[in-house]
PDB file with SEQRES, HELIX, SHEET and CRYST1 records, atoms N, CA, C and O in Angstrom:
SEQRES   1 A   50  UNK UNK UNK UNK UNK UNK UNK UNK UNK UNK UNK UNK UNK          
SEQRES   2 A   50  UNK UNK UNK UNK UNK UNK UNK UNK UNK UNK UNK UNK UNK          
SEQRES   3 A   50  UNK UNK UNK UNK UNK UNK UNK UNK UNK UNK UNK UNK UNK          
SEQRES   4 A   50  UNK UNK UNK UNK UNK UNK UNK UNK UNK UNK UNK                  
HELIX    1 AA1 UNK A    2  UNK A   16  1                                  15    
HELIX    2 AA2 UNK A   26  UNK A   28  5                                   3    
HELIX    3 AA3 UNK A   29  UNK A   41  1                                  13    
CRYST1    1.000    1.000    1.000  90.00  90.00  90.00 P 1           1          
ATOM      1  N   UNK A   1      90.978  88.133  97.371  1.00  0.00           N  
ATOM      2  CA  UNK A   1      90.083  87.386  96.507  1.00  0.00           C  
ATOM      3  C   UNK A   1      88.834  88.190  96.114  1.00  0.00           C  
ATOM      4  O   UNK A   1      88.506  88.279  94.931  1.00  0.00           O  
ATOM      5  N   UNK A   2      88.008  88.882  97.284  1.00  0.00           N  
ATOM      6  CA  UNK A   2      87.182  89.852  96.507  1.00  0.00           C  
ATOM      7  C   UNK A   2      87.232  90.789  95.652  1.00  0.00           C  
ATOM      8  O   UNK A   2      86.247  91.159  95.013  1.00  0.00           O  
ATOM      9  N   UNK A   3      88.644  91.390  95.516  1.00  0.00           N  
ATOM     10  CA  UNK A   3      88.856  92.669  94.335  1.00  0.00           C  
ATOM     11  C   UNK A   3      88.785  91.269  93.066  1.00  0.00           C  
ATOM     12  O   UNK A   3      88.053  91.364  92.081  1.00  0.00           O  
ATOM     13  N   UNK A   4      89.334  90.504  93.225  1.00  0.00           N  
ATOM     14  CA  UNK A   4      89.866  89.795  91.972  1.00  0.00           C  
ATOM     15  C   UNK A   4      88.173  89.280  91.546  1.00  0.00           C  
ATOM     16  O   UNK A   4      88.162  88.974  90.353  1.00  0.00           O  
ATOM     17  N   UNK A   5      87.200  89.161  92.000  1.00  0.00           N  
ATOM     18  CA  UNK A   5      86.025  88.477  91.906  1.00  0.00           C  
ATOM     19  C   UNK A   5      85.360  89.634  91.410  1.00  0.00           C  
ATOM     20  O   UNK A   5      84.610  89.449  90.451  1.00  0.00           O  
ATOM     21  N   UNK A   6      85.545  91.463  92.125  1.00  0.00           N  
ATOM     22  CA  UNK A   6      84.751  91.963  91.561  1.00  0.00           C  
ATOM     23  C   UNK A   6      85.514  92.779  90.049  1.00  0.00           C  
ATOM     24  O   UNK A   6      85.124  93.583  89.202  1.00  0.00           O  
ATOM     25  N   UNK A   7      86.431  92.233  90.255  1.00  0.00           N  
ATOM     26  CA  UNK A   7      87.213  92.678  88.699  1.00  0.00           C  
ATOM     27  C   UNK A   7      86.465  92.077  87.469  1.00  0.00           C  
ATOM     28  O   UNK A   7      85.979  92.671  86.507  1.00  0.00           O  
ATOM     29  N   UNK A   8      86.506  90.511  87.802  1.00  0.00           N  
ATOM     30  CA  UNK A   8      85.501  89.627  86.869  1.00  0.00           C  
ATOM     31  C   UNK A   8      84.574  90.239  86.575  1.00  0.00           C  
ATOM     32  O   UNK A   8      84.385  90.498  85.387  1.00  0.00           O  
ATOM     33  N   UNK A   9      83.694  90.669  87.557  1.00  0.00           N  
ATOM     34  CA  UNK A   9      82.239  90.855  87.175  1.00  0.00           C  
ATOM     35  C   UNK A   9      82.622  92.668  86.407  1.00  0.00           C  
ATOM     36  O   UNK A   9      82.247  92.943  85.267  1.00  0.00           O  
ATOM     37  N   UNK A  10      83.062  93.246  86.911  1.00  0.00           N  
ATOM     38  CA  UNK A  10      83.175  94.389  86.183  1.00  0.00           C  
ATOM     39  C   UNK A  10      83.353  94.382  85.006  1.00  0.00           C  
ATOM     40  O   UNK A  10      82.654  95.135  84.328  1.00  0.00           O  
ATOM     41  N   UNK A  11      84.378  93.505  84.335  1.00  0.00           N  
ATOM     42  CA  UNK A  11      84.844  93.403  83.106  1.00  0.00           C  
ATOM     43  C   UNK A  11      83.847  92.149  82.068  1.00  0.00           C  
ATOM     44  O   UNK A  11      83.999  92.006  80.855  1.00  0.00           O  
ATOM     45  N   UNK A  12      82.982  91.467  82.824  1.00  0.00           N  
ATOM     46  CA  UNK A  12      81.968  90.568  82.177  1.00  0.00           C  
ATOM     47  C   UNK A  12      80.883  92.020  81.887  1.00  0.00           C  
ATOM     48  O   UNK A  12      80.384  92.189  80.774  1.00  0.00           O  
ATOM     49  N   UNK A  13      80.655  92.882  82.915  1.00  0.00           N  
ATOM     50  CA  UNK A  13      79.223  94.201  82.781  1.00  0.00           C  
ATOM     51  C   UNK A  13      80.130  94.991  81.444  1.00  0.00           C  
ATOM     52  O   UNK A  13      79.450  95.451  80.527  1.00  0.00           O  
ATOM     53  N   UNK A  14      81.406  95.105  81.386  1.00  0.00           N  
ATOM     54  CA  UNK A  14      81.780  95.721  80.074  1.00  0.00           C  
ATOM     55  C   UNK A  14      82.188  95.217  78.749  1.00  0.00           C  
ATOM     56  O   UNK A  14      82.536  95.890  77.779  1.00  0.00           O  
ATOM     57  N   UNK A  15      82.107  94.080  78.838  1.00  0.00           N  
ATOM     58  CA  UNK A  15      82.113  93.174  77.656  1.00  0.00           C  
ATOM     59  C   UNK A  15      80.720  93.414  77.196  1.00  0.00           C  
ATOM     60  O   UNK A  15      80.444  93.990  76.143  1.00  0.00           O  
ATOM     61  N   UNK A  16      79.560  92.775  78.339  1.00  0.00           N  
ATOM     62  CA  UNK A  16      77.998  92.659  78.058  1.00  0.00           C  
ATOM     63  C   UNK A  16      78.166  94.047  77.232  1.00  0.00           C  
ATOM     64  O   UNK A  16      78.528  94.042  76.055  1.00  0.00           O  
ATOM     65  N   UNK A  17      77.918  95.049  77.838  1.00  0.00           N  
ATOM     66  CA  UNK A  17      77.570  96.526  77.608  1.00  0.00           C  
ATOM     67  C   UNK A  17      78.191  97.338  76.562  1.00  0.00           C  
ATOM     68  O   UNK A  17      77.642  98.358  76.144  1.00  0.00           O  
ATOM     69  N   UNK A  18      79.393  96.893  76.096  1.00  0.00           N  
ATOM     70  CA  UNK A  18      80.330  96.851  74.723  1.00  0.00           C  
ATOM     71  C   UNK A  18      79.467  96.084  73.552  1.00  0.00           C  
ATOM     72  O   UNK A  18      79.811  96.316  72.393  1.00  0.00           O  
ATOM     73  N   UNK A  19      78.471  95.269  73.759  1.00  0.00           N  
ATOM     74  CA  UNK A  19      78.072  94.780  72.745  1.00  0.00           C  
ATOM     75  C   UNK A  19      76.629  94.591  72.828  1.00  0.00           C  
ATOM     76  O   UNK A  19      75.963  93.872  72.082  1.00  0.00           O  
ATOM     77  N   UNK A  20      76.140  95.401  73.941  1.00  0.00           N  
ATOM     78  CA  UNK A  20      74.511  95.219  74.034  1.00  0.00           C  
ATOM     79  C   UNK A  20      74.169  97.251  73.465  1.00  0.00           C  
ATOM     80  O   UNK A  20      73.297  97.721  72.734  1.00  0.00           O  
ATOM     81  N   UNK A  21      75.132  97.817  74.105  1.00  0.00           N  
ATOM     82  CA  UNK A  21      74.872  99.352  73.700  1.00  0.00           C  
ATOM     83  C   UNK A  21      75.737  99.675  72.669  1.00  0.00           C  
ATOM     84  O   UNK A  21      76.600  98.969  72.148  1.00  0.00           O  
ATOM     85  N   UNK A  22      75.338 101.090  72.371  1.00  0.00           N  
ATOM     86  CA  UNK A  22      76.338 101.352  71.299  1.00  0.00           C  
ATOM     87  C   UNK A  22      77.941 101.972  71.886  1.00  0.00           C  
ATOM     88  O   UNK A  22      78.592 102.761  71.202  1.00  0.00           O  
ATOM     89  N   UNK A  23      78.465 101.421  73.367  1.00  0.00           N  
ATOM     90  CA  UNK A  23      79.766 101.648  73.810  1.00  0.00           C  
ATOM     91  C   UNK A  23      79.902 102.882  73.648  1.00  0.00           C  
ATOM     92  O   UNK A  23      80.622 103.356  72.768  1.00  0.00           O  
ATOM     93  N   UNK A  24      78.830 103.975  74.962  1.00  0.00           N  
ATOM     94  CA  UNK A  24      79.039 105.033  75.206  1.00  0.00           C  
ATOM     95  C   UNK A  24      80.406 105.125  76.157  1.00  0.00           C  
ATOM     96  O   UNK A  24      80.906 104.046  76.474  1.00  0.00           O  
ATOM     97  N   UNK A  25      80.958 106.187  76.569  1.00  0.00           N  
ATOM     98  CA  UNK A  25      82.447 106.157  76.998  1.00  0.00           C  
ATOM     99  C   UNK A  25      82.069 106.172  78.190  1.00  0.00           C  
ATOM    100  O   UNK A  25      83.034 105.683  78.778  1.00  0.00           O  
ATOM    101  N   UNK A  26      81.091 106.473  79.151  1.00  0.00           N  
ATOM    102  CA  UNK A  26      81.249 105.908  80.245  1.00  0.00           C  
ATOM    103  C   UNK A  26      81.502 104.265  80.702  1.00  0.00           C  
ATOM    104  O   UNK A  26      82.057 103.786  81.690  1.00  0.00           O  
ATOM    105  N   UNK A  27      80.964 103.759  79.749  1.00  0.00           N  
ATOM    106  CA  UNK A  27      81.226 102.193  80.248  1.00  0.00           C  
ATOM    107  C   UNK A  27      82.663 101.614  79.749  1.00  0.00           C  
ATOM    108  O   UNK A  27      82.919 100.413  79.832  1.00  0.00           O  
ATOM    109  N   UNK A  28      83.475 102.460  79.284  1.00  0.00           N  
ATOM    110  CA  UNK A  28      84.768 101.871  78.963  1.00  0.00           C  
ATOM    111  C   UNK A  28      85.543 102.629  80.459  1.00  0.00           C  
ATOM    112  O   UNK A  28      86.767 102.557  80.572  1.00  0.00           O  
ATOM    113  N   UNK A  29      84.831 103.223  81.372  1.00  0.00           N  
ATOM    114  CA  UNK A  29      85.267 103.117  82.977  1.00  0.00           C  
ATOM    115  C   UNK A  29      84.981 101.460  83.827  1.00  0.00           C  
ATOM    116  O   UNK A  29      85.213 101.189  85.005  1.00  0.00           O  
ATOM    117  N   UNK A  30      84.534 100.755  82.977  1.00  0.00           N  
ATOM    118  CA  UNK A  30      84.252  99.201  84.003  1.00  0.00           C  
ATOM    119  C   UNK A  30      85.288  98.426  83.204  1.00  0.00           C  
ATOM    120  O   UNK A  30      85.276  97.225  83.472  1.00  0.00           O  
ATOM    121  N   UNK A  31      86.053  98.744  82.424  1.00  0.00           N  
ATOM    122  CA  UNK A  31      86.875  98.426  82.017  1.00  0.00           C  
ATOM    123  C   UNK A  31      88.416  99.047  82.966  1.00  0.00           C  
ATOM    124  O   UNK A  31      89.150  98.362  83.678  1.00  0.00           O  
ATOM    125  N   UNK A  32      88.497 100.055  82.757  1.00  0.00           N  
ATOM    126  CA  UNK A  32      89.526 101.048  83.427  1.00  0.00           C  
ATOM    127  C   UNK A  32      89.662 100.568  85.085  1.00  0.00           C  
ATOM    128  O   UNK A  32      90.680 100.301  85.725  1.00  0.00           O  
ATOM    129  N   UNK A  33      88.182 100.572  85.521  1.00  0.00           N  
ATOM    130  CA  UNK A  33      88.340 100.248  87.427  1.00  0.00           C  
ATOM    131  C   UNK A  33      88.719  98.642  86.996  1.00  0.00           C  
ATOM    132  O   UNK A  33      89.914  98.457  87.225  1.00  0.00           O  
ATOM    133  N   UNK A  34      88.170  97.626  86.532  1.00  0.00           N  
ATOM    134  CA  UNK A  34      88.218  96.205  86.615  1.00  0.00           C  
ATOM    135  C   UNK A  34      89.334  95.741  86.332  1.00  0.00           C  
ATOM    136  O   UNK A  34      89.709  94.756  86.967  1.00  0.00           O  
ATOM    137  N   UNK A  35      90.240  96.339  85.243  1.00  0.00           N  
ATOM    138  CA  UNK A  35      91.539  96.270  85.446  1.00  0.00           C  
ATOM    139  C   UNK A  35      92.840  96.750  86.556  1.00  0.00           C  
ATOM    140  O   UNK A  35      93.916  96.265  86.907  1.00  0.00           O  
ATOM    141  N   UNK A  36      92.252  97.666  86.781  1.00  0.00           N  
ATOM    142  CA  UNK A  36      92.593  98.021  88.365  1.00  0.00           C  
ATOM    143  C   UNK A  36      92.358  97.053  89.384  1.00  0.00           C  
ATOM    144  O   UNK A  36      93.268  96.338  89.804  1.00  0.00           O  
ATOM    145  N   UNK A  37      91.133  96.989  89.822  1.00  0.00           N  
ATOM    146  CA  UNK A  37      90.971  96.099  90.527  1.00  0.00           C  
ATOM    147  C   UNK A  37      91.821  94.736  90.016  1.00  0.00           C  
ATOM    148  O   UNK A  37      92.994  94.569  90.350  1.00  0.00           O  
ATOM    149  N   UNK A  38      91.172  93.891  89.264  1.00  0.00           N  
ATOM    150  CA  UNK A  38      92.264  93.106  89.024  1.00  0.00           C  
ATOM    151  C   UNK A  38      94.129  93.232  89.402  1.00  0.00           C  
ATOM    152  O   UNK A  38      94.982  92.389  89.677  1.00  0.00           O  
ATOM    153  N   UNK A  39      94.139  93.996  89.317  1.00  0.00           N  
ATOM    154  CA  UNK A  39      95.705  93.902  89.378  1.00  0.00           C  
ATOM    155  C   UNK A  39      96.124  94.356  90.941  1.00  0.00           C  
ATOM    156  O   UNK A  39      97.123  93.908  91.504  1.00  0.00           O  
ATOM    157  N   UNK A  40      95.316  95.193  91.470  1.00  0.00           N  
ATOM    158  CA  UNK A  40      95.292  95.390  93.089  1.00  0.00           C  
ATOM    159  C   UNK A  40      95.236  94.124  93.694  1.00  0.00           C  
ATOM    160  O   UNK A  40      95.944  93.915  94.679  1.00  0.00           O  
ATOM    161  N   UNK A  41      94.530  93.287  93.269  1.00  0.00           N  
ATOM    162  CA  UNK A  41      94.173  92.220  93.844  1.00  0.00           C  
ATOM    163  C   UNK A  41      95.107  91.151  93.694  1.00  0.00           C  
ATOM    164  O   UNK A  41      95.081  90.268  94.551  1.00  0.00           O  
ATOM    165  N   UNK A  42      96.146  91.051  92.509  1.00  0.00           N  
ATOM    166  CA  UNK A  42      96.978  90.136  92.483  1.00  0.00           C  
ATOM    167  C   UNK A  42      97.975  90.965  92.942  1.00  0.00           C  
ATOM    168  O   UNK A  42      99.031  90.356  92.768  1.00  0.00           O  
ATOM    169  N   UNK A  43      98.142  91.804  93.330  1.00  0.00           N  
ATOM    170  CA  UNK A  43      99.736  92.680  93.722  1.00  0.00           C  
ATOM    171  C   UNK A  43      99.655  92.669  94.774  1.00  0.00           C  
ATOM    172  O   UNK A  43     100.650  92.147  95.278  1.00  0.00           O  
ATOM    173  N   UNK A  44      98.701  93.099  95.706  1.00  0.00           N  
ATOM    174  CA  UNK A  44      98.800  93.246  96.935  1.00  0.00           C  
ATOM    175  C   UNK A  44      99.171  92.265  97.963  1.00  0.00           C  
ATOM    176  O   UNK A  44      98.435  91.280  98.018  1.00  0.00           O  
ATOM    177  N   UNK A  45     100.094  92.316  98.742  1.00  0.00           N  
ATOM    178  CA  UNK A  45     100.786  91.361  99.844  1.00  0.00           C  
ATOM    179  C   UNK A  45      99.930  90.578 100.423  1.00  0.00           C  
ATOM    180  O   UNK A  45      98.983  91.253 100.828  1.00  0.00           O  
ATOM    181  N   UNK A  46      99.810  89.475 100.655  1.00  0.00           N  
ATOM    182  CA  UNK A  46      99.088  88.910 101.796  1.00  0.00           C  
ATOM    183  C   UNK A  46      99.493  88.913 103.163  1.00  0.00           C  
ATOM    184  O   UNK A  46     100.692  89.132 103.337  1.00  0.00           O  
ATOM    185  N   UNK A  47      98.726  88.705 104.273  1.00  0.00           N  
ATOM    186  CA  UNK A  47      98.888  88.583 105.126  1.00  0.00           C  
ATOM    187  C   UNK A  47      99.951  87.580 105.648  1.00  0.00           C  
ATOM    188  O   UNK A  47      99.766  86.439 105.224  1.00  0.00           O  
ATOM    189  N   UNK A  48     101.236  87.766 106.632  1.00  0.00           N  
ATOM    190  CA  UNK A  48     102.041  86.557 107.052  1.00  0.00           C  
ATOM    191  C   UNK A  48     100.631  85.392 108.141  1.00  0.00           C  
ATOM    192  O   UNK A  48      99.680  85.646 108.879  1.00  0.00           O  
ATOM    193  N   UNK A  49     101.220  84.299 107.682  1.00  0.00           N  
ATOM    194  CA  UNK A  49     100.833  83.408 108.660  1.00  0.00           C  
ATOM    195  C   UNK A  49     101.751  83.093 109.604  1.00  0.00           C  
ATOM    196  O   UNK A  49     102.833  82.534 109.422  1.00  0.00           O  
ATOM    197  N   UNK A  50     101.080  83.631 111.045  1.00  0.00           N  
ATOM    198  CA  UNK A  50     101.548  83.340 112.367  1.00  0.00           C  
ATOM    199  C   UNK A  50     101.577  82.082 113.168  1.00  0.00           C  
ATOM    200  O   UNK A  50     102.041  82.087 114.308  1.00  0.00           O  
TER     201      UNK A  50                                                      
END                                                                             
């Protein structure tokens, strides 16, 4: 649940920053990790319950 929470916020700081700056290419990296993250976060196995 935390990758998936900080995926959100990564990709809300590159939306903001896509349309507050003039979308220098470093910030299309909070795009690149947040989709990552995102998807780590829904792929990855959970724990069995014992």
């Amino acid at each position: 649940m935390p990758y998936i929470i900080a995926a959100l916020a990564m990709l809300v700081a590159w939306g903001v920053g896509v349309v507050v700056f003039t979308a220098p290419g470093w910030i299309h990296l909070l795009l690149s990790a947040g989709l990552a993250l995102g998807i780590y976060g829904i792929v990855t196995p959970k724990p069995a319950k014992t």
